[in-house]
N, C-alpha and C positions, 0 to 999 in steps of 0.2 A: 746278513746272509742273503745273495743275490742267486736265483735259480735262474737257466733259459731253458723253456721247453717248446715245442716247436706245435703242440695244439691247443685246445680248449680244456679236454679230456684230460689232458696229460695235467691239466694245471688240479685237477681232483688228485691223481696217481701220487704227482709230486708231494700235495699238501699229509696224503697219507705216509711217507718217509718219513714228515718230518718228528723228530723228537720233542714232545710236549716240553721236555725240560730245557731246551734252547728260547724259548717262549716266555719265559719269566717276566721279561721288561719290553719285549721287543716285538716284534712280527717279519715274518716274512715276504719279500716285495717279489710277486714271482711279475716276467716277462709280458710286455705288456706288445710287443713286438709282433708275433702270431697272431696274438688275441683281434688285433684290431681287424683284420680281412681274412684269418683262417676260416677255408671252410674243414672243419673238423669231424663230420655227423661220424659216428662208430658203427653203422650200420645195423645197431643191435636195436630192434623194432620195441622192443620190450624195457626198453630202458636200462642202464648199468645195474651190474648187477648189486653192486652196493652204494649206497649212495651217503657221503659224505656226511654224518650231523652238522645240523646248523650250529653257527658260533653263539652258541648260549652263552660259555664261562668271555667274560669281558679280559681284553687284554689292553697293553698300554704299545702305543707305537707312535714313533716323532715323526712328524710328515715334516719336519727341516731337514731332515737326511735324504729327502727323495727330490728330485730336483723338478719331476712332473706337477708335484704340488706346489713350487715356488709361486705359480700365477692360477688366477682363478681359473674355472673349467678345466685345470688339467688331472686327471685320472691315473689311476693306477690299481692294479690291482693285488692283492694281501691276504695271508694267510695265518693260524694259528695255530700249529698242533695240527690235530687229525680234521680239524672242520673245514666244511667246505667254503672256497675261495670266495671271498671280500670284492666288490668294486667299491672304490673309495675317489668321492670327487669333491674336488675342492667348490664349492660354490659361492667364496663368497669371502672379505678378509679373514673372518672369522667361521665361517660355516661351513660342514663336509655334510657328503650325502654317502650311504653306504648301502651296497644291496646286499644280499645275498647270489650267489652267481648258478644257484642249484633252481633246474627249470622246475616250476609246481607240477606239471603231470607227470612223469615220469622219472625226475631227478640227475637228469644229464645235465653236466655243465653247460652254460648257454655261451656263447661265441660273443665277443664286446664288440661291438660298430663304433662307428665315429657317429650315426644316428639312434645307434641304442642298442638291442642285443636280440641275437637270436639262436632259436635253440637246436643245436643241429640234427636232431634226431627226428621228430615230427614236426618241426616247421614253425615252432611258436614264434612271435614274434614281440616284442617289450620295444617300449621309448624309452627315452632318456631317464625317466623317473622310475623305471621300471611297470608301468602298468601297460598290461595285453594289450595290444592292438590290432592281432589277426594271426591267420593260418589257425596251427591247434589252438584249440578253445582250453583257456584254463583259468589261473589264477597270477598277479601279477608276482615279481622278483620278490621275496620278502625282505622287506626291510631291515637292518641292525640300527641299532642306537649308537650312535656317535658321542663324546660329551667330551668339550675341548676342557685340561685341566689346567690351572694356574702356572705351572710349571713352560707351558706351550707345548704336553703331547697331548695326544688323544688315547680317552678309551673305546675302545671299540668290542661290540657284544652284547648280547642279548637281546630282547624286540624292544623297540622305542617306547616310551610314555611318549602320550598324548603334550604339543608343544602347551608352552604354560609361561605366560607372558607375565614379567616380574619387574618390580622398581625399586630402588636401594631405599628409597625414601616416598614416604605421604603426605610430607605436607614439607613447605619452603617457607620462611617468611622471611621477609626484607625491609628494615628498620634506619629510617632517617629521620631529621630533624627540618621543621616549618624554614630552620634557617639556613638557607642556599636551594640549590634547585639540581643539582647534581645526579648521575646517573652510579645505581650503587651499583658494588660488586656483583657479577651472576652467579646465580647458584646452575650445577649440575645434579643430573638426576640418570641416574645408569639404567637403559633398559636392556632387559636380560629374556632371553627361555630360560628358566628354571625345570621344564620337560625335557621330551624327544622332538626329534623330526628338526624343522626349521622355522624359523616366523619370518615371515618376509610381508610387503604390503601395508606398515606401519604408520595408522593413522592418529595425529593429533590434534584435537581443538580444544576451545576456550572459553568460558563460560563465565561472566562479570555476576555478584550477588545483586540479586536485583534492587531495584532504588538507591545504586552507588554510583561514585564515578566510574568509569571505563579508560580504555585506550592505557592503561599505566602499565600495561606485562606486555612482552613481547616473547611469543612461544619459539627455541626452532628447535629440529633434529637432524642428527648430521647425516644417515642413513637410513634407507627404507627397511631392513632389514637387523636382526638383532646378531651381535651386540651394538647398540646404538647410546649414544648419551643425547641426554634432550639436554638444552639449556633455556633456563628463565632468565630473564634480565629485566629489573624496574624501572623507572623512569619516574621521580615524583610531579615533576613540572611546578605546574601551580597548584597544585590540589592540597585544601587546608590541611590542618591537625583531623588525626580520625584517625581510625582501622576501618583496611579496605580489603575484600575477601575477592578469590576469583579460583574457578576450578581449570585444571588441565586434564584433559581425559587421555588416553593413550589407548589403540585399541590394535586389532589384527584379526583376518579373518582366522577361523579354525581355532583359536584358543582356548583349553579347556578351562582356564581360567576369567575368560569375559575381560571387558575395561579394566583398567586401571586406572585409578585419580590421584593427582596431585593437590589437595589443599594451599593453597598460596594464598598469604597475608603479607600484607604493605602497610605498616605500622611508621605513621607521620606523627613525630613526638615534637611538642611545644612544651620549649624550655623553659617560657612563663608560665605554662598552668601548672597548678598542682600535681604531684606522684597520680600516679592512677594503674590500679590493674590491671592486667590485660592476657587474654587467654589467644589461641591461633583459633580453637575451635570450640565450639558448643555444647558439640553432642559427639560422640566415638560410638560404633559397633561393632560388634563380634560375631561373627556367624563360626563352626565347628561342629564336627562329630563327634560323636563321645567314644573315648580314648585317643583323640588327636589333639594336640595340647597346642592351646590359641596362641598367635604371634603377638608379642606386648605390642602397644600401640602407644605415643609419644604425641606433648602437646606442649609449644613453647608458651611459656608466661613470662612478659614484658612491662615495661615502665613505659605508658602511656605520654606521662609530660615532663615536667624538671622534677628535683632532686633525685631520691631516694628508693624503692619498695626493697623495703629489708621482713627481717623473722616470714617469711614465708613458711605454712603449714598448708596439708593436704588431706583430708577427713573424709571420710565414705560413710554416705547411710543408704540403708538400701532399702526395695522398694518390697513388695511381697512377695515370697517362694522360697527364699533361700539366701540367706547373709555368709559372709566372709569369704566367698568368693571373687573377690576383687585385691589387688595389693598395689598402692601407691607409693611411687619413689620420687626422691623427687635428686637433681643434681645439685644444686644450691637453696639456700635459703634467702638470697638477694638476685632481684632482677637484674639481667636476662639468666633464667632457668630452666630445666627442661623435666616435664614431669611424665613419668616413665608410668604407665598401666599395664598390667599385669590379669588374666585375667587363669582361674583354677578348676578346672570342671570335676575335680575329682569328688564321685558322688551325688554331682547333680544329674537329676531326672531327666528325658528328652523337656523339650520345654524354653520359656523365654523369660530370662530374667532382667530386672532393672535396678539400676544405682545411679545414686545424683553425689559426684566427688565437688565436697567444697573448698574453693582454693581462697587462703586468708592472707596478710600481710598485716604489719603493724600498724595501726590505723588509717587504712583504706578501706572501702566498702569490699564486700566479698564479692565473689567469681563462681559461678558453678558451672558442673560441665555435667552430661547425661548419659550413661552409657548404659546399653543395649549390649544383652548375651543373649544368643541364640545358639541352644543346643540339640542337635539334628540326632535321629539315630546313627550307632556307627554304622559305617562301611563308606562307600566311596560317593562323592558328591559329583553331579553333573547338573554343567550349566547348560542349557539347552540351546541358547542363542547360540554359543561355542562351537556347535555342529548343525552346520547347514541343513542336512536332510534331515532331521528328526523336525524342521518343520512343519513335515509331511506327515500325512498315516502312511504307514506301510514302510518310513527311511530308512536303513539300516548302515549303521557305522561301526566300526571295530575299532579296537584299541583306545576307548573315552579313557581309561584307569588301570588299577590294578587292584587284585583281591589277592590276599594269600600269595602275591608273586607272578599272578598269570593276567597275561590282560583280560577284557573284560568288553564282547560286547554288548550294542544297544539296539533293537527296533522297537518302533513307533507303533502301537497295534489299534489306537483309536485315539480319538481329538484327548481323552483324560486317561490315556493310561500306556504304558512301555513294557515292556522286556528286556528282560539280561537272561544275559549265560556266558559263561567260561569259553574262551577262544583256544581251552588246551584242549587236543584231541585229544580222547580216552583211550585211544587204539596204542599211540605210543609217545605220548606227551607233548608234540611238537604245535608249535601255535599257527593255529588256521588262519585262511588268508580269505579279505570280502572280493565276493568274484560278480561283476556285474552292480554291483551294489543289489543283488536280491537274494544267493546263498551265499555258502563260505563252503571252502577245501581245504584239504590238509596236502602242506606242499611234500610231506614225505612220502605217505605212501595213494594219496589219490581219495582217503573216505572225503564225501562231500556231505552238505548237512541243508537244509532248507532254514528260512529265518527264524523257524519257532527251533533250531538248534536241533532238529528230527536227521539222525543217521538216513541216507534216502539210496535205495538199494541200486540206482545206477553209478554210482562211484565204485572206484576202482577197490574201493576198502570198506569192508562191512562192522560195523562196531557201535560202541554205545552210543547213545544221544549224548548231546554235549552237556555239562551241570548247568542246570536253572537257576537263577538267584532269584531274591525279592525286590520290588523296587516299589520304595515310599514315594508316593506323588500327590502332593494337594493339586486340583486341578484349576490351572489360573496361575499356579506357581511359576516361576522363573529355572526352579533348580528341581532335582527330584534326588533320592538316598538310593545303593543299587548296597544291599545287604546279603551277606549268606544264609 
């Protein structure tokens, strides 16, 4: 369903026509035509008198039916039901950016530029990305959450999670024989956001175990930006019989998730020696909240030299605090196999638990591998490296997570300790926006809040302080717990 409306304004008016039940799979593409050079202000000082809800409920819409989005940078703007009007930009093969088109002071639709938008009422002015850059003083476009599906549409709605950098797999290994010198097959490794927002700025390096040979991996990626596939490729050359270890880190600024590692092993088997076992890794760890149920973690076991490793078994004992926690699978009981960990917190206390799994074979010496459980209390985990300004005292960032549905932000209030509180306004539920990086505002009706989340009586909206959480921090730690 294609509208033309000939203002900014009109593109609110229009979206309030539309019938919610038209909406089901689809959205509406209104006219992008006006939008770009209208100047449209309505004259009304005081702002419209109704203002659009933001696109909370997510919908589904194909950006291959719009021909704006065939090539990157091209824009368009979108509607759902009664909410107000979408910008949606294509940024990238795979990545869209989406604002909300309702200005934070007073709620008038904002006019699209070809260098970003502005609002025709009082002057505000936003770039490209939506953040303030002059005239009224306020808060920037707010954000929607984009999330491309398998099928090739998009959803679209609600406020973004925090971008959260992800890899289909942990570890690679690459398995050849003393005899020839050949270059094996490459493995791929899929880098994904598993969040909101975008990741772009995708850095990789490489890291040899130390007192080993080097130069046998060759890292690349095929794009700065996610979705990305990294490729490993081996090389044995001359390098004897052994197992050789080397890590791949994968990183990006702004991640609420921190690095990601690749484990990679290059497994040189000699058809003269003896069978012999052989693990990809050492040691496995688990870090989790309690009630978030840990991702199993997998570890290849191989045939070292010639013949055989047959009857393979997998055995847990465990260390002090808490047994049967752990559960071993394994996919075969003959090398090459893949032994699948499992780990079950149900029950267990905050706290760090140990288990040493022994892997056996029919008269080979054994294998053991160590694994580390680490159970945090619940709520929401932040990694502090992940957000630049919490390196500071006084940083403040929004939207690190979620609690109960609602983002959740963060300041920094001294070198060992943070704050949280709820980003939902109390006044009328809608998620406040960080202004300046030192308060936040609520883009519907104007209440403003200072960083300790204090309603502050020169906003346009008088109303409760925002909810407080708790937040667990050892000081020196990496990560901190943000609880109800």
């Amino acid at each position: 369903m294609l509208t033309e409306n000939s203002s900014c304004n009109a593109c609110a008016a229009a979206a309030a026509r539309f019938d919610r039940r038209q909406f089901v799979a689809t959205a509406s593409v209104l006219s992008m035509g006006a939008l770009v050079t209208a100047s449209c202000g309505d004259g009304i000082i005081s702002g419209p008198e109704a203002i659009p809800p933001f696109p909370a409920d997510p919908f589904t819409f194909d950006p291959r039916t719009v021909s704006a989005l065939q090539q990157v940078g091209g824009r368009v703007v979108v509607s759902s039901g009664l909410a107000s009007p979408i910008l949606l930009e294509r940024m990238s093969t795979a990545q869209y950016r989406a604002l909300s088109l309702v200005c934070p002071h007073k709620g008038t639709i904002v006019d699209v530029r070809s260098s970003g938008f502005v609002c025709p009422n009082h002057g505000a002015r936003f770039a490209l990305d939506g953040e303030w850059t002059g005239g009224q003083e306020t808060a920037g476009l707010a954000p929607v959450a984009v999330r491309n599906n398998a099928d090739g549409t998009l959803t679209i709605g609600g406020v973004p999670t925090p971008p959260a950098l992800s890899l289909s797999a942990g570890s690679a290994v690459f398995v050849t024989s003393i005899v020839g010198a050949g270059t094996m097959a490459p493995q791929t490794v899929a880098v994904n956001n598993e969040g909101g927002g975008t990741i772009s700025g995708l850095q990789v390096s490489l890291a040899y175990a130390p007192n080993q040979r080097s130069g046998w991996l060759n890292v690349a990626i095929d794009q700065a930006s996610t979705p990305a596939t990294l490729t490993l490729t081996a090389t044995r050359g001359t390098i004897p019989a052994g197992t050789y270890s080397a890590t791949v880190t994968v990183n990006a600024p702004n991640v609420s998730t921190g690095a990601q590692t690749v484990a990679v092993t290059m497994l040189v088997q000699d058809p003269a020696s003896p069978a012999s076992l052989l693990l990809s890794a050492s040691a496995l760890s688990f870090t989790v909240a309690q009630g978030i149920a840990p991702v199993a973690q997998t570890v290849q076991i191989n045939n070292g030299g010639g013949g055989a490793v047959l009857g393979i078994t997998a055995a847990v004992n465990y260390g002090t605090g808490a047994s049967g926690w752990l559960t071993p699978s394994l996919s075969g009981t003959t090398a090459p196999a893949t032994l699948t960990l499992r780990p079950n917190i149900t029950g267990l206390a905050v706290g760090t638990y140990t288990a040493t799994v022994v892997v056996a074979a029919t008269g080979l010496a054994n294998r053991t591998l160590t694994v580390t459980l680490t159970v945090n209390p619940p709520g929401l985990q932040v990694t502090i490296a992940a957000w630049p300004a919490l390196a500071n005292v006084g940083g403040v960032v929004g939207s690190v997570g979620n609690i109960n549905g609602g983002p959740v932000a963060v300041v920094r209030t001294s070198a060992n300790s943070f704050s949280a509180f709820s980003m939902v306004c109390p006044h009328a539920g809608t998620t406040i926006l960080v202004v300046n990086n030192a308060s936040f505002r609520c883009p519907n009706h104007g209440a403003l809040f200072d960083r300790e989340g204090n309603n502050l009586p020169d906003g346009s909206q008088i109303t409760d302080n925002l909810t407080q959480y708790t937040v667990v921090y050892t000081p020196g730690a990496s990560t901190f717990v943000v609880t109800l």
